[in-house]
N, C-alpha and C positions, 0 to 999 in steps of 0.2 A: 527405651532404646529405639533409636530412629531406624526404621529399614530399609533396604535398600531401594527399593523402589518410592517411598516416601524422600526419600532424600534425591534421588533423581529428581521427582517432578518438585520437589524445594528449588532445586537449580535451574530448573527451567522458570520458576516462576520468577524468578530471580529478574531470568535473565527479559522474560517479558515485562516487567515494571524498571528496566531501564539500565538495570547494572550491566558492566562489561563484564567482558568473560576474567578477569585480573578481579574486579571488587567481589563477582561472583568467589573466586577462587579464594581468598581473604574470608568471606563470609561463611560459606559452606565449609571450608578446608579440603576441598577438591584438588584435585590437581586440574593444571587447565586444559590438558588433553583430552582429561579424560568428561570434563564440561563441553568441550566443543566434539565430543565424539557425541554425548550426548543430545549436545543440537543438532546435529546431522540427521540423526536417528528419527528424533520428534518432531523436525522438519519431512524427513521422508513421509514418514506416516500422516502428518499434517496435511502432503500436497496429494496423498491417494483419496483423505477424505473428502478434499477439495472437491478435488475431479468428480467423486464419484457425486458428493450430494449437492452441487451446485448444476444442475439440468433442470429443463422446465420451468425456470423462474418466471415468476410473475410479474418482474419487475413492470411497470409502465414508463418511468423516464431513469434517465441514465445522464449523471455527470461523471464527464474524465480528466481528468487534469495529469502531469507528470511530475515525480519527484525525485530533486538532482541530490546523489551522492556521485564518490567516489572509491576507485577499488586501487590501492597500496598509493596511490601520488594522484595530486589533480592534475587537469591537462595540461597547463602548465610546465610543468615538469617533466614531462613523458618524455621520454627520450626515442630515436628512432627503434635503435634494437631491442625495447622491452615488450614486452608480451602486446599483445591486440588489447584485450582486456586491459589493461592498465586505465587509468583515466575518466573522464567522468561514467558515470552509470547513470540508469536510468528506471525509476520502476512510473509504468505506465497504471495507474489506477483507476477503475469504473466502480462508482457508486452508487446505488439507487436512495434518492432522498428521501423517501416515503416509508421505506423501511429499515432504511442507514446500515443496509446488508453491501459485501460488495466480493460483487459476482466473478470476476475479474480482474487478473493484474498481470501482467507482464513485467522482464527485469532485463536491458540490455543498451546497446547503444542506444541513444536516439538518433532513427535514422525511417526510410522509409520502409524497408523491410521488418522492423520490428511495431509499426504503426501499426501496417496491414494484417501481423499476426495479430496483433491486441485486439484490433473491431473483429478479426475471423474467431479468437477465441470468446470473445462479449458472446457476439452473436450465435455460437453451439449451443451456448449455456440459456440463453432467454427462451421463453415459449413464443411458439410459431405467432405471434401478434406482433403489431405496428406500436414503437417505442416514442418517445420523443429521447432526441437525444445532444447534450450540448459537450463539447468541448472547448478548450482556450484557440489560441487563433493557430496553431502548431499547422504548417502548410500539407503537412502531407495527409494529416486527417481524412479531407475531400478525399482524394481520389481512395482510400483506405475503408471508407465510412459506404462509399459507390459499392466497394467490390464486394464487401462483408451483406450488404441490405439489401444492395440492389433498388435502391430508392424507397422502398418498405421502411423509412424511418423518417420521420419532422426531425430536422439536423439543423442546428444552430451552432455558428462561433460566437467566443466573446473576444474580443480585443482590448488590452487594459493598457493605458497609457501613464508612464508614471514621469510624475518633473523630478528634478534636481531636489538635494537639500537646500533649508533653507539658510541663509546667511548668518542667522541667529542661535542654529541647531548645534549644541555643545559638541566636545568631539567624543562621544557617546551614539555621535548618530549615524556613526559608520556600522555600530551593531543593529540598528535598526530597520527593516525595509522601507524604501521611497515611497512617496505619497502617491496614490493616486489619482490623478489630475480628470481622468475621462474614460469609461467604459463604453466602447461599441461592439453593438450586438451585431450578426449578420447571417440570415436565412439560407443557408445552403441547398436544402431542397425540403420539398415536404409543407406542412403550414403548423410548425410548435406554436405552442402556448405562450405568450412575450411573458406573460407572468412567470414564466417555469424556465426559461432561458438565464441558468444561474451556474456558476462550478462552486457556490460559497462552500454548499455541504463539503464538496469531496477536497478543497483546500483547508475547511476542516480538521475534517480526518488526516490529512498530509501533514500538520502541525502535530496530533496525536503518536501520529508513527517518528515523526521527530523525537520526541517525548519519549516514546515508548522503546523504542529502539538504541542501542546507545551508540552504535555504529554510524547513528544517523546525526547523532547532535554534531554542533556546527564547532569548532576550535580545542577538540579533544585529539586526543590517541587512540578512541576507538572506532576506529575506520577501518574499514575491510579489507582484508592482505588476501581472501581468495573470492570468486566470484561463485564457487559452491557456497561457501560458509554466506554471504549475502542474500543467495535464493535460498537458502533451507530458514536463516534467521524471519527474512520477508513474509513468506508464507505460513512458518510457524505463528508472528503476526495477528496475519488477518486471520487465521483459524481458530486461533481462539477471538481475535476481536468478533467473528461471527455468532460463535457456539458459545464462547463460554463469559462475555465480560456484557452483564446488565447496560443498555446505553442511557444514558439518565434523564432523558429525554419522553425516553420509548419506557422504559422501568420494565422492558423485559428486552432479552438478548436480538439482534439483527435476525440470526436465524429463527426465530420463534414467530416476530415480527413477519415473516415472509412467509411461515407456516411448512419452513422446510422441519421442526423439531417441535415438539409441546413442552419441553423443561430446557433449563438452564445446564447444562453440562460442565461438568469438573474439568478440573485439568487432565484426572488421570484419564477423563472417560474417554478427554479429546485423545492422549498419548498412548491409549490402550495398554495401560498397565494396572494391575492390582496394587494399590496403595490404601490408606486411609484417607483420615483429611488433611486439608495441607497447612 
């Protein structure tokens, strides 16, 4: 007989390898209420252990890049009178490639105000040292990456140019992303490493949480109806992507990697619940 708390951290894990809260519900025999109260829960917990063991880091370079979803309709659709929130979202992600830990993310409009929070929260969490750090060519970065470092960082854009399809490209290649035609780099202040001037890692990991998330995959029904249920999902996420998921790469976990933990962490250790295995 399964327990209760084994059966929770079942439906979290569920729901972190990609199932929606509906196939979750099908598979467990949960009700969905009471699945999404549970994400709420192991999201909270999820974002205190965030806070509390991501200080200090070691990190040396930092790529960022941004990942578009949407919350109940895309912007298109938004009508005047519906909520603020409605429309595209936005999770800003930092990741170190050296240890494929990542230390930081932000969840909100893309906009200037939510830049400047992302480089202010990067930088609480890194140790007092000079970073290399690149981002894509997003304009409000600069003056964002300025107020957070204070020029205390080698700061690099990249700017990625993509063409047209091509005239021979089935009609198959509307699911596809456009080619890229030409990458330019450009020194914002500081003197990076042109070798190290890359976002490949943390575009990456932004296909992974595609993948991993189901809220994220692209021409589904599981799309986010509230923007709590989207920050508790996110961060739930990357905390276990840190602590608890081997990167196959590294063959031991991000956090381990960065020498914030010496063992690989459960699910339940991540959820702080008494359970078995899962």
């Amino acid at each position: 007989m399964i327990s209760q708390p084994d059966l929770a951290a079942r439906a979290i894990q569920c729901l972190l390898e990609g199932c929606s809260i509906r196939s979750t519900e099908r598979l467990m025999g949960l009700n969905r209420n009471t699945i999404m109260a549970l994400l709420v829960q192991a999201g909270e917990r999820a974002a205190k252990l965030m806070d509390k063991r991501m200080r200090q880091l070691p990190c040396r370079r930092i790529q960022s890049d941004e990942l578009w979803t949407f919350l109940m309709k895309k912007a298109k659709n938004v009508r005047k009178d519906d909520p603020a929130d409605f429309g595209d979202q936005w999770v800003y992600v930092a990741l170190d490639p050296d240890t494929k830990l990542v230390p930081s993310f932000v969840i909100g409009k893309r906009s200037s105000e939510n830049t400047q929070a992302f480089m202010r929260d990067l930088r609480s969490r890194i140790a007092d040292h000079r970073i290399q750090l690149t981002t894509d060519a997003y304009i409000f970065y600069q003056k964002a990456v300025e107020a957070a470092f204070g020029g205390d960082a080698d700061f690099a854009q990249l700017t990625k140019l993509f063409g047209d399809y091509g005239q021979h490209d089935g009609p198959d290649a509307r699911y596809s992303p456009p080619r890229i035609t030409e990458v330019i780099s450009k020194v914002r202040s500081g003197n990076p490493d042109p070798r190290h001037i890359s976002t490949s890692f943390v575009e990456r990991q932004n296909l992974s949480m595609r993948l991993s998330i189901a809220r994220f995959t692209r021409l589904t029904l599981a799309f986010s109806r509230k923007l709590e249920h989207l920050k508790v999902a996110v961060t739930l996420y990357f905390a276990h992507y840190n602590f608890c998921r081997v990167h196959r790469s590294l063959r031991v976990t991000p956090a381990m990697q960065a020498g914030i933990t010496d063992h690989v962490w459960s699910l339940c250790e991540l959820l702080q619940i008494p359970c078995h295995a899962i």
